[in-house]
C-alpha positions in Angstrom: 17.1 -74.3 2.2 20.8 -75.4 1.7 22.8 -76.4 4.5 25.4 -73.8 4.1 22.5 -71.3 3.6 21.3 -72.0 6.8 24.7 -72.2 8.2 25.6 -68.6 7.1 21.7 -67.3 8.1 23.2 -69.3 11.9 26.4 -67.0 11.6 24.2 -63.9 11.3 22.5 -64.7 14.4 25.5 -65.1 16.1 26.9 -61.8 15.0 23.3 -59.9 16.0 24.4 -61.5 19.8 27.9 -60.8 19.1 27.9 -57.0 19.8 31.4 -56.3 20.4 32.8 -58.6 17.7 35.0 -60.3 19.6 33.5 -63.7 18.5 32.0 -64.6 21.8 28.4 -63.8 23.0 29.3 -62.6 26.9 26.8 -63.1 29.5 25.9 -59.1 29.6 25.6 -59.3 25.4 22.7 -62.2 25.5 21.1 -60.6 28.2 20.9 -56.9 26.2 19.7 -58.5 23.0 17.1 -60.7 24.9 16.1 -57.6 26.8 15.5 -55.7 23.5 13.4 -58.7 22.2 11.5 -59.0 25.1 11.9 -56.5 27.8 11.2 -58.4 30.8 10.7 -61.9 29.3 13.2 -63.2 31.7 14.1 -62.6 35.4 17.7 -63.0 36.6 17.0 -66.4 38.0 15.5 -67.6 34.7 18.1 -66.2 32.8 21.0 -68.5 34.7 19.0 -71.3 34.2 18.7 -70.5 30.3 22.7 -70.2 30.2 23.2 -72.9 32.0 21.5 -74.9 29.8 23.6 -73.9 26.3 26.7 -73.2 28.4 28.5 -76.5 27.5 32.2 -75.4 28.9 30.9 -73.2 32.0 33.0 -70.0 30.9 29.8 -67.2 31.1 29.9 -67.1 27.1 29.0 -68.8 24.1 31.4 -68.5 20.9 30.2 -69.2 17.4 30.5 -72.8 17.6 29.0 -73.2 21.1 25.3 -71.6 19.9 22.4 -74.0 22.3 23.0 -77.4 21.5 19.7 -78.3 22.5 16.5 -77.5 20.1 13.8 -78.1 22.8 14.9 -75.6 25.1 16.1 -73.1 22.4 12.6 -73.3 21.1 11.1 -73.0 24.6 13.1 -70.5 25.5 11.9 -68.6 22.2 8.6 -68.8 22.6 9.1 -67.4 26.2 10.4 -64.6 24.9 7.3 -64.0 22.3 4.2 -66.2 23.1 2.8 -65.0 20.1 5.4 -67.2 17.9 3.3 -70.4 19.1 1.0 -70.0 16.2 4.4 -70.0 13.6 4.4 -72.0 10.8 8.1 -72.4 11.5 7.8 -73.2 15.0 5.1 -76.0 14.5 7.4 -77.6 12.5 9.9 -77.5 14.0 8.2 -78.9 17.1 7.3 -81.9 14.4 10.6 -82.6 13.0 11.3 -83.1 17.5 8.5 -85.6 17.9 9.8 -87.8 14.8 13.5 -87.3 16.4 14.9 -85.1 13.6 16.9 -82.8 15.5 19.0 -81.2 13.2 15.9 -80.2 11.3 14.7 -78.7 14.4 18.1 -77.0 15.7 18.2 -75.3 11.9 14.4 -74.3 12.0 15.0 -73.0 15.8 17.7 -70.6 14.4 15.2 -69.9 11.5 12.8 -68.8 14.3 15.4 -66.6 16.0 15.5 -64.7 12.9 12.1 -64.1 12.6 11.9 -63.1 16.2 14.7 -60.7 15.5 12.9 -59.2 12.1 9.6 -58.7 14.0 11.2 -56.5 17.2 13.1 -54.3 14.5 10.1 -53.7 12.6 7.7 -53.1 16.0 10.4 -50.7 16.9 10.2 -48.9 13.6 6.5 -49.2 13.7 6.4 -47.4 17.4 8.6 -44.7 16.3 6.3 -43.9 13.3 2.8 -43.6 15.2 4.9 -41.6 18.4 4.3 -38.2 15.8 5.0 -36.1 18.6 8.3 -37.7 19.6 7.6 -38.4 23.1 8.1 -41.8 23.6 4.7 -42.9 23.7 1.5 -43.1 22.1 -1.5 -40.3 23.5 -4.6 -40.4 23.0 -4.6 -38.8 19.4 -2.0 -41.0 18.3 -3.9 -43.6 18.8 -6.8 -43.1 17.0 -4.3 -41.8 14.3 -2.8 -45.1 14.3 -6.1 -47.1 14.0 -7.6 -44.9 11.3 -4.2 -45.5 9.3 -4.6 -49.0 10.0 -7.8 -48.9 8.6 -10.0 -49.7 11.2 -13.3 -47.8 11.8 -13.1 -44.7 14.2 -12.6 -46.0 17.6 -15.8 -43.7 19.3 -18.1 -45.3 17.2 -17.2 -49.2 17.4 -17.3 -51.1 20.1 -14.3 -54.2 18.7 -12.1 -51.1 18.8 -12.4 -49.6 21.7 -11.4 -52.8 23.3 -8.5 -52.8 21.0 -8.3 -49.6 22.9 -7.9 -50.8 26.4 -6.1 -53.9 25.2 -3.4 -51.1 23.9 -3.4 -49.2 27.0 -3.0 -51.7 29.8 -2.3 -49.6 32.8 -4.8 -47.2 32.1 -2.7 -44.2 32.3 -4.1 -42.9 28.8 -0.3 -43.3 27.7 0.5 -46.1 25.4 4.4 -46.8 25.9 6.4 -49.0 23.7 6.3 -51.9 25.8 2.6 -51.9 25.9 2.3 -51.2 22.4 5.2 -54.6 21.3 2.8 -56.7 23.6 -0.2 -55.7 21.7 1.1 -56.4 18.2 2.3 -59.8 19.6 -1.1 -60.7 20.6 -2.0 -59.3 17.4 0.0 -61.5 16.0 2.9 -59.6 14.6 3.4 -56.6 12.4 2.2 -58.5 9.2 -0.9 -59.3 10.5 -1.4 -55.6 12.2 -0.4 -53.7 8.7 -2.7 -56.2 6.6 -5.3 -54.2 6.5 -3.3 -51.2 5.2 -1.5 -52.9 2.7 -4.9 -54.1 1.5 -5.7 -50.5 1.1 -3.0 -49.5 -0.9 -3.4 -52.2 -3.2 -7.0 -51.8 -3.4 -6.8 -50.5 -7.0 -4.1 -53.0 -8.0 -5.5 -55.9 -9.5 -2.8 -58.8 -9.7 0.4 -57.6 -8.2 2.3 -60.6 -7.9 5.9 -61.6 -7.5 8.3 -64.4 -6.2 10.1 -63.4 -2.9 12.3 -66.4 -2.8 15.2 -64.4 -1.5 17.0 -64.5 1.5 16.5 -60.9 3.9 20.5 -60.2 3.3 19.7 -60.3 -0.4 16.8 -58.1 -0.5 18.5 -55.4 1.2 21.7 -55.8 -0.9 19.5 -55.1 -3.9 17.9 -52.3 -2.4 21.2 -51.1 -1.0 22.4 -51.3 -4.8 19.5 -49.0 -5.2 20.1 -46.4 -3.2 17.6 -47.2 -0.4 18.6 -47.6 3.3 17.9 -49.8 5.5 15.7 -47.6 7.4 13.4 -46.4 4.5 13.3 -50.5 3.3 11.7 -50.9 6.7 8.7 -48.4 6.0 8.2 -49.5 2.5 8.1 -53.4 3.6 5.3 -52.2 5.9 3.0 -50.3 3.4 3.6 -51.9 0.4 3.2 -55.7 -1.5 6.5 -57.9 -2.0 5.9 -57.5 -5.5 6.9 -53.7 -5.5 10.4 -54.4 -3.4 11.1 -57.4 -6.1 10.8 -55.6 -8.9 13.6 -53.1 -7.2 15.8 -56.7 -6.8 15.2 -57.5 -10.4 17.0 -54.2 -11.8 19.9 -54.5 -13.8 23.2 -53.0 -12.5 22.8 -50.4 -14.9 19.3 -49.4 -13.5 20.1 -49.9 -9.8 23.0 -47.2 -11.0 20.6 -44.8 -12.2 18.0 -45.2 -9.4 21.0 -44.5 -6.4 22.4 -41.8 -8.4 19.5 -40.0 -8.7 18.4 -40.8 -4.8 21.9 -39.7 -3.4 21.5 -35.9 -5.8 17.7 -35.8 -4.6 18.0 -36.4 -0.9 20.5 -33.0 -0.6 18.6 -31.4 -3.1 15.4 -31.9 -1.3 16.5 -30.7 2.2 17.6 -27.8 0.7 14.6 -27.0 -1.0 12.1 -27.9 2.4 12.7 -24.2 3.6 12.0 -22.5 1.0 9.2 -24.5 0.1 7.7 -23.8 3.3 7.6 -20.6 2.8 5.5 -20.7 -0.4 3.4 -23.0 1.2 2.6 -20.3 3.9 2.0 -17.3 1.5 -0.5 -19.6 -0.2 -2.8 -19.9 3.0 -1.8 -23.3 3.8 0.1 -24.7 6.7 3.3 -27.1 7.5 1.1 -30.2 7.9 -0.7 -29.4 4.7 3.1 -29.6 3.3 3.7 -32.6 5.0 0.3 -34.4 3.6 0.8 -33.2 0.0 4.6 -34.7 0.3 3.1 -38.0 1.3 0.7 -38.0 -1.2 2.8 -38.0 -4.1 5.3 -40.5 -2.5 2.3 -43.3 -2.0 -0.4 -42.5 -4.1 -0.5 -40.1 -6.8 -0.9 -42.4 -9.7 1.7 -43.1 -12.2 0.4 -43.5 -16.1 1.6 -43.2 -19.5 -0.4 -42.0 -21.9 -0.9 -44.3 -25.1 -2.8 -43.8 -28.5 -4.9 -47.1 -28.3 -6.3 -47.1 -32.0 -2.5 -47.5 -32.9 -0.9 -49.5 -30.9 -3.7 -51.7 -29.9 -2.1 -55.0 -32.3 1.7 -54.6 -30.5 0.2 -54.4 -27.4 -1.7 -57.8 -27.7 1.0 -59.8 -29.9 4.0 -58.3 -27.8 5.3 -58.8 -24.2 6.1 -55.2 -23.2 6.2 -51.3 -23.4 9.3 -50.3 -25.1 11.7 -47.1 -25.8 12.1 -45.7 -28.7 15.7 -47.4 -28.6 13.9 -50.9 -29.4 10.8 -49.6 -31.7 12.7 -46.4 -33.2 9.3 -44.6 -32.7 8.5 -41.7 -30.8 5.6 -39.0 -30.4 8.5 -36.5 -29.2 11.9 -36.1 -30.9 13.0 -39.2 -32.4 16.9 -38.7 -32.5 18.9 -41.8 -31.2 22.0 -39.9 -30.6 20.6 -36.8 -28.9 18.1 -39.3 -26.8 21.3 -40.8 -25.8 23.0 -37.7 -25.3 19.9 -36.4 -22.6 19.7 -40.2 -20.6 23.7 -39.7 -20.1 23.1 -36.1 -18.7 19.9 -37.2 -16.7 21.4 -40.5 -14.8 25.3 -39.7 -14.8 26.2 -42.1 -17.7 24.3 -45.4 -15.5 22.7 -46.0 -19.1 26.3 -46.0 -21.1 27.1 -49.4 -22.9 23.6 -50.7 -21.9 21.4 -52.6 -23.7 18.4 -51.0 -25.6 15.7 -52.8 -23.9 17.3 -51.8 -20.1 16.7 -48.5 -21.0 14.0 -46.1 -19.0 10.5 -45.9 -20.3 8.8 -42.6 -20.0 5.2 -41.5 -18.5 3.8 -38.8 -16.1 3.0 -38.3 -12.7 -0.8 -37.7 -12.2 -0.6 -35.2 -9.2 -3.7 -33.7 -9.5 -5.7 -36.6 -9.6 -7.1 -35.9 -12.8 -9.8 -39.3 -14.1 -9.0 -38.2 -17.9 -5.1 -38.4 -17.5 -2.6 -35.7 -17.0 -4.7 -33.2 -20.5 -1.3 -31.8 -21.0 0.6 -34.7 -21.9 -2.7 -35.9 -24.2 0.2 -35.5 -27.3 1.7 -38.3 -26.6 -2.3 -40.8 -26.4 -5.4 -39.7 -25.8 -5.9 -42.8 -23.6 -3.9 -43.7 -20.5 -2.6 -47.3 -18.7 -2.0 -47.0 -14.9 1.2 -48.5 -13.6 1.8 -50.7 -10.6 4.7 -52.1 -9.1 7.5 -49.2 -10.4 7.0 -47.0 -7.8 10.0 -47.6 -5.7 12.0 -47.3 -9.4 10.5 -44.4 -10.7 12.3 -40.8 -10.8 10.8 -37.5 -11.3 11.7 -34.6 -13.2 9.2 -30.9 -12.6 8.6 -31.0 -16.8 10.1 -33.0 -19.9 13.2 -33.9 -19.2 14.8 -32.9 -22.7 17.7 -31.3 -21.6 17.5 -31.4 -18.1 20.3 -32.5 -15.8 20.3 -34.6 -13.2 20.1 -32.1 -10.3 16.7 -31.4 -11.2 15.2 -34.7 -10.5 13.4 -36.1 -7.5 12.4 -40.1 -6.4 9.1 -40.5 -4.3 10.5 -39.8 -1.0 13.0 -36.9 -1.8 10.7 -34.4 -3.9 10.6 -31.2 -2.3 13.1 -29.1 -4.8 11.2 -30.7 -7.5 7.6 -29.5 -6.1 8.9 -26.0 -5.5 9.5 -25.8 -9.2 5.6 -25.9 -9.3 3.7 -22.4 -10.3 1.6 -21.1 -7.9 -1.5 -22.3 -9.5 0.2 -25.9 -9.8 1.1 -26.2 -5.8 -2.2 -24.5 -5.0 -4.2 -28.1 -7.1 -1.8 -30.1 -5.8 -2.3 -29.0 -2.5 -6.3 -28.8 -2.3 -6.1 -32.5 -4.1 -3.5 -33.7 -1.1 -5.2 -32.3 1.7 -9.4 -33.0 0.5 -8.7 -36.7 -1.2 -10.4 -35.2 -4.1 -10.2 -35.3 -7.7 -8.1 -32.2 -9.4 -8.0 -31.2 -12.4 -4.9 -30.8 -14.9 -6.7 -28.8 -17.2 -7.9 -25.8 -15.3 -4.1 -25.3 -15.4 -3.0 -25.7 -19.1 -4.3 -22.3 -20.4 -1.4 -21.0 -18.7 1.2 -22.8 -20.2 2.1 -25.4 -17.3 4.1 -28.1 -17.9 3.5 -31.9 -17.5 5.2 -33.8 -14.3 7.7 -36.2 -16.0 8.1 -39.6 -15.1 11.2 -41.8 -15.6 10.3 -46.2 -14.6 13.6 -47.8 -14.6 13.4 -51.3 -15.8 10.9 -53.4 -17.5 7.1 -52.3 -18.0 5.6 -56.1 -18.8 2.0 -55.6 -20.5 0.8 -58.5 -18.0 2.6 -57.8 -14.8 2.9 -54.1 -14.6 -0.2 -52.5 -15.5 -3.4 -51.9 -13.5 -6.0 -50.6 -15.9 -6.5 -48.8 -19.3 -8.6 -45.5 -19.5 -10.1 -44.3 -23.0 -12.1 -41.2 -23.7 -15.5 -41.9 -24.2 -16.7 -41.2 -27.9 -17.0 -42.6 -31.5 -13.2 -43.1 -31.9 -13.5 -45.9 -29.7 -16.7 -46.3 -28.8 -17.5 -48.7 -31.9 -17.8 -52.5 -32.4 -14.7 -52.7 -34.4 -12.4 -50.7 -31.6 -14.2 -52.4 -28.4 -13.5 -56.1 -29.5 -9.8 -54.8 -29.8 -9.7 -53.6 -26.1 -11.3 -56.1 -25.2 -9.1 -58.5 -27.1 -6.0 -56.6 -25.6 -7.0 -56.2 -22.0 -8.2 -60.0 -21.8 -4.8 -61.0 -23.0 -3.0 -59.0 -20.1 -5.4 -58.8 -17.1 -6.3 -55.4 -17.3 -9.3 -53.8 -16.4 -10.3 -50.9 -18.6 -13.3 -48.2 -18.2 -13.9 -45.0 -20.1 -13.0 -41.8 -18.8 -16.5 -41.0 -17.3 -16.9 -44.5 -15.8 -12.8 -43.4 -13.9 -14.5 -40.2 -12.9 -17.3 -42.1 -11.2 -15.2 -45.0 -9.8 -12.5 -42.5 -7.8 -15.6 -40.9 -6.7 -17.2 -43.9 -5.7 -13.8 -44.5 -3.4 -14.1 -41.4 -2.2 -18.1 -41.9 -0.7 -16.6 -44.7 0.9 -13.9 -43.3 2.4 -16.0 -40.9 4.1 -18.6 -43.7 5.2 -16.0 -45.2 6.8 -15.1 -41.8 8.7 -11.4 -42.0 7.1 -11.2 -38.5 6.8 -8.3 -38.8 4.4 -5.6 -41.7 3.7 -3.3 -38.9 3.4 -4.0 -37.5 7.0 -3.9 -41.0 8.8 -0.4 -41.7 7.3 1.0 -39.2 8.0 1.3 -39.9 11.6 3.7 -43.1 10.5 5.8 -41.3 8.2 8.6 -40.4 10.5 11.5 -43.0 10.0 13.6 -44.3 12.8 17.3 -44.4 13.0 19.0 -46.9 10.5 19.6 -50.1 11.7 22.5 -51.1 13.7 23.4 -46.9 14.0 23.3 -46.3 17.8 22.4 -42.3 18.1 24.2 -40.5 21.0 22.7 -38.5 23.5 22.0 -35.6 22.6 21.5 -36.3 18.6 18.5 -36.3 16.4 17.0 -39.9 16.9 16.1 -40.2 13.4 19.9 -40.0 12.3 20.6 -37.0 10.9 23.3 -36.0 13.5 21.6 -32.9 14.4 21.6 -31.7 18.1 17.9 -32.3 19.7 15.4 -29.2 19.9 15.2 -27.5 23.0 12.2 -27.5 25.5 10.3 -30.0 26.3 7.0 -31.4 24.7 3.6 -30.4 25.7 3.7 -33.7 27.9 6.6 -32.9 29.6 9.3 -34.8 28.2 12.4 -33.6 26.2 12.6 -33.5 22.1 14.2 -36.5 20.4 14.5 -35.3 17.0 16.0 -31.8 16.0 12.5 -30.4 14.3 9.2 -31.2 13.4 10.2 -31.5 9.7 13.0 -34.1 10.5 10.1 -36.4 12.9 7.5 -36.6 9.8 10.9 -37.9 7.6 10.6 -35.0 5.5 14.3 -33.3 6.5 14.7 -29.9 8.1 12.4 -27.2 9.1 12.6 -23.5 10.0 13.5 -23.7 13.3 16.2 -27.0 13.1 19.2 -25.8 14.7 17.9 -22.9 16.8 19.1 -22.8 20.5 16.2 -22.0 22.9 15.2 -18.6 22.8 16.5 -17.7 19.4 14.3 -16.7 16.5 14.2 -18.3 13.0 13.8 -15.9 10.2 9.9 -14.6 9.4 8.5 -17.7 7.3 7.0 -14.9 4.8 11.0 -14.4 3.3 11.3 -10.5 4.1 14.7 -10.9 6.4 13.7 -10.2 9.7 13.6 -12.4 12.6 10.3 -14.0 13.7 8.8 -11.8 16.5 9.1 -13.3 20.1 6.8 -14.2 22.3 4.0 -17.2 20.9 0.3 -17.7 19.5 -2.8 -17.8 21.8 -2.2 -21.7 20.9 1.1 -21.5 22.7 3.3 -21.7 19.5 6.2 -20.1 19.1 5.5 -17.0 16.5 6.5 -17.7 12.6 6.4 -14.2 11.6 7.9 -10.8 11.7 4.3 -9.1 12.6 0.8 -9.3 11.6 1.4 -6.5 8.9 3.9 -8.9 7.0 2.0 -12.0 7.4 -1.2 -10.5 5.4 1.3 -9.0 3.0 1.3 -9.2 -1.0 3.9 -10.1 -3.0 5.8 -7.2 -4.2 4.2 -5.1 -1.4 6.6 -2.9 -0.1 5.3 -0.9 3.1 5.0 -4.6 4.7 6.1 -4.1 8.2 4.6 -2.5 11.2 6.6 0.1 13.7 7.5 -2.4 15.9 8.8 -4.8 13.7 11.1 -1.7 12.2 12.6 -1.6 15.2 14.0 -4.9 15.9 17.5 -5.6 14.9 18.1 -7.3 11.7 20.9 -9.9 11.4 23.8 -9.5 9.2 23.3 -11.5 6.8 19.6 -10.3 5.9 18.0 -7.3 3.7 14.7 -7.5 5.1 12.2 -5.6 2.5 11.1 -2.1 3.3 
């Protein structure tokens, strides 16, 4: 690395210590950052003799230009703050550059250190608050296990290396795991990367050659994603879960696709939270619950699997003499409307002009969302290929639309982790799939649903679609089209060119079921389930939340009442905790009702559940209700007062 690069990476440290911005790190600022490192690291008499050490002119502080002058006890006084950095690449050599007397190399690789050290308690942080579900500040007993089965290691009852990973966790024994405990166990873990390994090997398990250079500095990353549209606090959880090749190929967008992507992020996010309520609702009539809501949300941000569908037996020569997938911009071919001006007319409605004055190969590629899990494809996009390629690395540059998106504008579009309004565009019959597929890690079916008309899940991948770099695998129906001597040497020919893998549609069926038998062997009840205990996102970085607020950000006042364990809330609503926005009940003051989640108008009755839960609906007669039914509500519920702004149905 460049001298000045490492001179501005030594200026960012500075400015981490430098709290107050007055350019000089005070006594009280060093000790607050070290404490947030590495609570208890340091005892007051330890901590003197540390300052004293770098404290060249005696005044309590250190300004920019007065960082430790000396490398040995910087390091030292590093790896006293995290034992577990002993084993660094970067601190090993930087303890060889000292023994060959190179201390310059050694001061720069010390401050290189620091910056690892101050990654790795930001992301431990973010990984505590996503496996505390219930918000209370530490890890029980059911977190726990939740956190190990989304991990990916086996069921903690049943073997024996876990449950001393158990007991290593919980090292007073009270059964609670508190953050301190849990930052000491993924140091002798040996940091987050190693700890999340395991599920990052899991999510790429069906992603054969994801690849990509990360020679970028931290700053740069996040500018990209920034440029983007995503926050520092969602780059945090995506870093964790998935490969450096998917965050890249966010940092290699254009300006004009970065445009398009935040756009679409910044109309979705409001758009979603609107729609959460509501959505909720449906959800309930249906027979499902909340966390069913939840699990279905999280499965079509990381999993369900992205695909366009392709006729093979006509494109197979561009696909093996060219480099990539192209719009109908570059090849003037299209299996839907092939009209330049109106196709132009539609991307400038869609993205809010990000596309305008752009080149025809930045422009976005089209495909579908396969949210029911479907092994031959989504059947009702089979117009556009009877065979399908699955996608990797787009998924953090992808946007949704609930059909094609001919005509549509751009409120009606979603991205991965704002989809609710788009989902509640669904039909009955579509949420019900979607649901059962979400909550049973089994394969749907898109067809059982086209006899009615339904509409395909549009997908929009901003940026390029490389035949060698972005695709997984090809899928082709099983018959004498392709089934042949002639057609097999071309896939063959094609798929050896790019690295694919390639199956026919019976042989996907039993592969995904295959995953599935092993899924249960392992006693993973569902991928879904498990993550969904580290899906609530922490605050953003550098935002301190007052007292009082929402810790995830949103600048909402904290529920009321305390948790089953005691403690107060720290986040406004359930909904807001699993990242997914606002529930029902956000905002309510204690003792005040939310409105009946079936969507008559009347308040929710009082009192709560055999469970101890506060109760959802008006009374039992509503909550077994039809749609349309009119003689809905018991005489007790007729008798409560109705607030002003409702017409309850009668």
């Amino acid at each position: 690395m460049a001298a000045d690069e490492e001179g501005q990476r030594i200026l960012e440290v500075f400015k981490q210590f430098d709290t107050n911005k007055d350019g000089v790190i005070s006594r009280e600022e060093l000790w607050q950052l070290l404490e947030k490192l590495s609570p208890g690291a340091f005892d007051s008499a330890s901590f003197d003799a540390m300052i004293s050490s770098i404290d060249s002119n005696n005044d309590k502080a250190a300004t920019g230009k007065a960082l430790p002058k000396g490398p040995l006890p910087r390091l030292d006084a590093i790896i006293r703050m995290s034992p577990h950095l002993s084993g660094n690449s970067t601190y090993k050599e930087a303890r060889t550059a000292l023994d060959k007397g190179e201390e310059d190399s050694a001061f720069l690789l010390s401050d290189k250190l620091l910056i690892q050290l101050e990654s790795d308690a930001n992301r431990i942080d973010a990984a505590f608050v996503q496996f505390d579900y219930s918000c209370t500040g530490f890890l029980d007993n059911s977190e726990v296990n939740a956190m190990f089965h989304y991990l990916g290691f086996p069921d903690p009852s049943e073997d024996a290396e876990v449950q001393d990973l158990v007991k290593k966790l919980d090292k007073n024994g009270t059964g609670k795991v508190e953050k301190e405990e849990f930052k000491h166990f993924v140091e002798e873990f040996g940091g987050c990367d190693l700890l999340f390994e395991r599920r990052r090997a899991k999510t790429l398990r069906d992603r054969s050659g994801s690849s990509a250079s990360m020679d970028r500095s931290r700053e740069e990353i996040q500018d990209h994603m920034m440029f983007a549209g995503i926050h520092p606090d969602a780059q945090a959880y995506w870093e964790l879960v998935l490969p450096p090749s998917e965050i890249e190929n966010v940092c290699l967008l254009t300006d004009c696709q970065k445009r398009a992507v935040s756009n679409i992020r910044q109309i979705a996010k409001v758009n979603h939270q609107q729609a959460l309520p509501v959505l909720q609702r449906r959800v309930s009539k249906l027979g499902y619950k909340d966390m069913d809501l939840w699990t279905t949300l999280s499965w079509v941000r990381d999993f369900a699997p992205l695909i366009v569908h392709i006729h093979f037996d006509r494109m197979w020569q561009f696909i093996i003499e060219d480099t990539h997938y192209r719009s109908q911009f570059e090849t003037g071919k299209s299996c839907g409307l092939n009209n330049r001006e109106v196709r132009d007319r539609w991307e400038r409605d869609l993205f809010q002009g990000a596309y305008s004055g752009c080149r025809d190969f930045e422009r976005p590629k089209y495909g579908v969302l396969n949210v029911h899990n479907d092994y031959r494809g989504v059947v009702r996009a089979k117009q556009y290929g009877d065979c399908y390629i699955v996608l990797k690395d787009v998924r953090l540059r992808t946007t949704f639309s609930p059909e094609d998106s001919a005509n549509l504008k751009a409120e009606r579009l979603a991205c991965l982790d704002y989809y609710a309004h788009v989902l509640n565009e669904y039909t009955d019959n579509e949420l019900e799939e979607t649901l059962k597929v979400a909550t049973t890690g089994k394969l749907g079916s898109s067809e059982s649903i086209v006899a009615k008309g339904l509409k395909y899940k549009e997908a929009q991948y901003h940026g390029e679609i490389a035949w060698a770099r972005h695709v997984e695998r090809l899928v082709l129906p099983k018959g004498e089209k392709y089934d042949n001597a002639e057609m097999v040497a071309h896939i063959k020919a094609a798929c050896d060119k790019n690295g694919w893998e390639w199956c026919w549609d019976v042989d996907e069926k039993a592969r995904r079921e295959k995953l599935e038998a092993e899924e249960a062997s392992d006693d993973k009840i569902s991928a879904w389930k498990a993550k969904l205990k580290a899906m609530a996102e922490g605050p953003s970085e550098g935002v301190k939340v007052p007292a009082g607020l929402c810790v995830r950000g949103c600048g909402k006042p904290v529920a009321p009442g305390l948790t089953k364990h005691g403690n107060p809330y720290k986040t406004c609503c359930r909904g807001c905790a699993l990242g997914f926005g606002h529930d029902l009940r956000c905002g309510l003051k204690d003792g005040e009702r939310p409105p009946c989640k079936m969507g008559c108008g009347m308040l929710a009755a009082p009192g709560k559940t055999a469970k101890g839960r506060p109760l959802d609906t008006c009374c039992r007669k509503c909550a077994k209700a039809e749609d349309g039914e009119t003689d809905r509500h018991d005489a007790r519920c007729r008798q409560d007062p109705v607030p002003l702004h409702c017409t309850p149905a009668r």
